[in-house]
C-alpha positions in Angstrom: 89.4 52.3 1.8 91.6 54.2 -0.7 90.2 54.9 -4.1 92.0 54.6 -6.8 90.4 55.2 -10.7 93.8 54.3 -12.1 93.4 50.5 -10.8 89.9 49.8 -11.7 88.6 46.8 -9.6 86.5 44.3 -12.7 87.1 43.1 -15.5 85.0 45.1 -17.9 87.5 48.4 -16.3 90.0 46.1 -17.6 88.7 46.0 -20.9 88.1 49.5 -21.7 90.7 52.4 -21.8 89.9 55.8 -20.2 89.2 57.5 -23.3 86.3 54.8 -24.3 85.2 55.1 -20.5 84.6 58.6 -21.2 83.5 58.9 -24.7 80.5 55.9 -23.4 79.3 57.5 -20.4 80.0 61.3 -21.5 77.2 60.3 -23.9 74.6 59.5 -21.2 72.4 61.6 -19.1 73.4 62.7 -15.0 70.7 60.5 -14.0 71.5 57.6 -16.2 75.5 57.6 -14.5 74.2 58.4 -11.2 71.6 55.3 -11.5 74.4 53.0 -12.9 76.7 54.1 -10.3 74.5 53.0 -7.5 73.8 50.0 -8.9 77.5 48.9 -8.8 78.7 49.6 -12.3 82.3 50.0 -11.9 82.6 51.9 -15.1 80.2 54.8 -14.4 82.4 55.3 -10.9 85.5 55.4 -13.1 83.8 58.1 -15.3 82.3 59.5 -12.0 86.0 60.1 -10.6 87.9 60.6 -13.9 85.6 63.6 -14.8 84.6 65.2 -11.5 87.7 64.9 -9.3 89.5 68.1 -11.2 86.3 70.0 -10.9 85.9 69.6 -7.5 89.6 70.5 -6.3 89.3 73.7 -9.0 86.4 74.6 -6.6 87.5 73.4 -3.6 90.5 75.8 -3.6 88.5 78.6 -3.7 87.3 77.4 -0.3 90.3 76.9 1.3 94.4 76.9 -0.4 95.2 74.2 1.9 95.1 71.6 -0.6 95.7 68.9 1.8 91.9 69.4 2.8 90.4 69.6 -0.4 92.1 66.2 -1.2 90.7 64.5 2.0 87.3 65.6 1.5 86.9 64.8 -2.2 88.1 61.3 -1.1 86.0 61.5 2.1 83.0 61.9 -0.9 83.6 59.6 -2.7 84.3 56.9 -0.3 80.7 57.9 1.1 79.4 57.6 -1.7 81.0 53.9 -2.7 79.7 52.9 0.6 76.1 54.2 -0.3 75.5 52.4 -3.7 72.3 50.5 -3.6 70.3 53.3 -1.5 71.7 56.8 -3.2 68.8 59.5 -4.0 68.0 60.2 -7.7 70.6 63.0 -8.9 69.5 65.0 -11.8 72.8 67.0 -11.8 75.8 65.2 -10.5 78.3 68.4 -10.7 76.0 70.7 -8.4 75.3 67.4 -6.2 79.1 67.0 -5.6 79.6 70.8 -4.9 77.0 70.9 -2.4 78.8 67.2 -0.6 82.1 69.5 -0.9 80.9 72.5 0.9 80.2 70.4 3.3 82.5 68.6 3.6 85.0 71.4 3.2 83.0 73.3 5.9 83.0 70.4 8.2 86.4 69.8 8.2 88.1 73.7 8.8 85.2 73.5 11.8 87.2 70.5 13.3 90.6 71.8 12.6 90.0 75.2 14.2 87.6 73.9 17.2 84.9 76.3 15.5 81.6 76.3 14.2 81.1 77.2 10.6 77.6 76.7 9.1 78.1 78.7 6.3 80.0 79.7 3.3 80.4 82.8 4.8 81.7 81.6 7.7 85.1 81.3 5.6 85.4 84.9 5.4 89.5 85.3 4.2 89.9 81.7 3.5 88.1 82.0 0.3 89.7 84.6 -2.5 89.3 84.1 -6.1 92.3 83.6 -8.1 91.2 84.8 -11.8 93.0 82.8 -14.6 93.9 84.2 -18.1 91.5 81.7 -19.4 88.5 82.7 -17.3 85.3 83.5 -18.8 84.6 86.1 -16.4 87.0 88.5 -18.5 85.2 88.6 -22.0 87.5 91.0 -23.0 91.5 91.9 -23.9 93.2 89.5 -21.3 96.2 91.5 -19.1 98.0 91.4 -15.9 95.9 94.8 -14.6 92.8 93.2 -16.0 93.1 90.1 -14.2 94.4 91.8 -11.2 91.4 94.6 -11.1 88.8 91.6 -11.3 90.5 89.8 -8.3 90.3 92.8 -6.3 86.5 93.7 -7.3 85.8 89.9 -6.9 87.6 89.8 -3.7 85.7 92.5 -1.9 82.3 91.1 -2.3 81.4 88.0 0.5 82.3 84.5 0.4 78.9 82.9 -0.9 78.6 85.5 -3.7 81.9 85.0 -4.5 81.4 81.6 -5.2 77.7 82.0 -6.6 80.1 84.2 -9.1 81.8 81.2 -9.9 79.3 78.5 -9.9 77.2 80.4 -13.3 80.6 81.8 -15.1 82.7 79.1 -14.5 81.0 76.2 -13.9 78.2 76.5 -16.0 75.3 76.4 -13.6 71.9 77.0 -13.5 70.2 79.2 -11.0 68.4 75.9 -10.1 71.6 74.2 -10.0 73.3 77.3 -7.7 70.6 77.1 -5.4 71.3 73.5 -4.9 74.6 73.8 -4.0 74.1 76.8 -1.5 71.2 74.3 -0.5 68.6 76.9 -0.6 64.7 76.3 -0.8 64.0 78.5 -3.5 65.5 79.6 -6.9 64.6 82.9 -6.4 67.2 82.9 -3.7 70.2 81.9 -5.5 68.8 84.5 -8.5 68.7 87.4 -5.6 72.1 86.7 -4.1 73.8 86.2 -7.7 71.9 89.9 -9.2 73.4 91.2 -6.1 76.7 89.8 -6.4 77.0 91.1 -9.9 75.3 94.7 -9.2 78.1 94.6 -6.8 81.0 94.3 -8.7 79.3 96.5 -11.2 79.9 99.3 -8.4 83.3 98.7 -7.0 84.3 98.8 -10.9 82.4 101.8 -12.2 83.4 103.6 -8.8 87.3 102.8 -8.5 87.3 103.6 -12.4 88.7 100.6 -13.2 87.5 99.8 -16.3 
C-alpha cells in the first residue's frame, strides 16, 4: 500500500488545504492526534505525515546516508501504523515514538542487508557521523567553516548512541524522558548518564585538542 499525503483519501482532506490541516491539528495535544489517528481520522494522518516525515529522514540520515533506506522504513512505519488504527497504544509524545519505530526499523533493515545482527545503535559504528549545519543549535556561537568542521570531528569521535543522544536534546528538542524512550531504556536516569557523558566527552576532546 503506497502512502501518499498529497492525495488524501475523504472528503473532509478534500476540503481543507495543508496549511488549515496544520494550523487545526498543530493546535492539539500528541495524545489528542495520536487518539484521532487511530480512530481513522484521515486528517490527523495527513498532519501525522506532513509534519513528521522531514523529521524523521533528518534523523534517519544520521543513521545511515543511504537514503534509499531511510525512505523505505519511514514508509515501512507508517504503513504499520495505517494498518494498526483501532488497537495503537496511548502515545504521549508522537516525535520520540516515531524515532524509537525508526531505530528500529533502520536497525532492522542494515541487519538484513548485511546478513548481520545489529541490536544496537552502536552496532552502526561508521555508518552514523554527524553532519553539523550552519543553522545548528549546537554551535551557540560565531558560525564558520573551522567551527563547524571542529564540532564534526569532536562529535564524531564520541559512539554512535551518544552521538545521537547529542542530537535527540539539541536538535530535536527532547526530554531526558523522551531520549530514554527512544534509546528504549527503563530508566531516565539512563538516558541522563549516557547524555552527561556524551557532553563531558566532547568537553575533553575540545579543551584537549585546543580547539576552541
Amino acid at each position: 500500500m503506497a502512502i501518499n499525503p498529497k492525495k488524501p483519501t475523504s472528503s473532509a482532506s478534500l476540503s481543507l488545504k495543508s496549511t488549515d490541516i496544520l494550523r487545526i491539528y498543530g493546535k492539539k495535544s500528541d495524545l489528542e492526534v495520536w487518539e484521532a489517528f487511530d480512530q481513522g481520522d484521515e486528517l490527523a494522518f495527513n498532519f501525522l505525515y506532513r509534519t513528521y516525515v522531514p523529521v524523521l529522514f533528518r534523523y534517519g540520515a544520521q543513521l545511515t546516508h543511504e537514503e534509499a533506506i531511510v525512505q523505505d522504513c519511514i514508509q515501512n512505519i507508517f504503513i504499520y501504523l495505517r494498518g494498526k488504527r483501532g488497537s495503537l497504544s496511548k502515545v504521549n509524545c508522537i516525535k520520540a515514538y516515531l524515532l524509537k519505530s525508526l531505530n528500529r526499523e533502520v536497525l532492522h533493515k542494515i541487519s538484513r542487508s548485511k546478513k548481520l545482527e545489529y541490536k544496537d545503535i552502536d552496532d552502526l559504528e561508521g555508518s552514523f557521523l554527524i553532519e553539523v549545519s550552519y543553522e545548528s543549535k549546537m554551535i551557540e556561537f560565531e558560525s564558520s567553516k573551522e567551527t563547524k568542521e571542529k564540532l564534526e570531528a569532536a562529535l564524531n569521535q564520541l559512539t554512535p548512541k551518544q552521538r545521537l543522544a547529542v542530537l535527540l536534546l539539541y536538535e530535536e528538542g527532547l526530554s531526558y524522558q523522551q531520549i530514554a524512550e527512544v534509546f528504549e531504556f527503563s530508566e531516565v536516569k539512563s538516558a541522563r548518564k549516557l547524555i552527561y557523558r556524551a557532553i563531558n566527552n566532547l568537553k575533553s576532546l575540545l579543551i584537549n585538542k585546543k580547539q576552541f
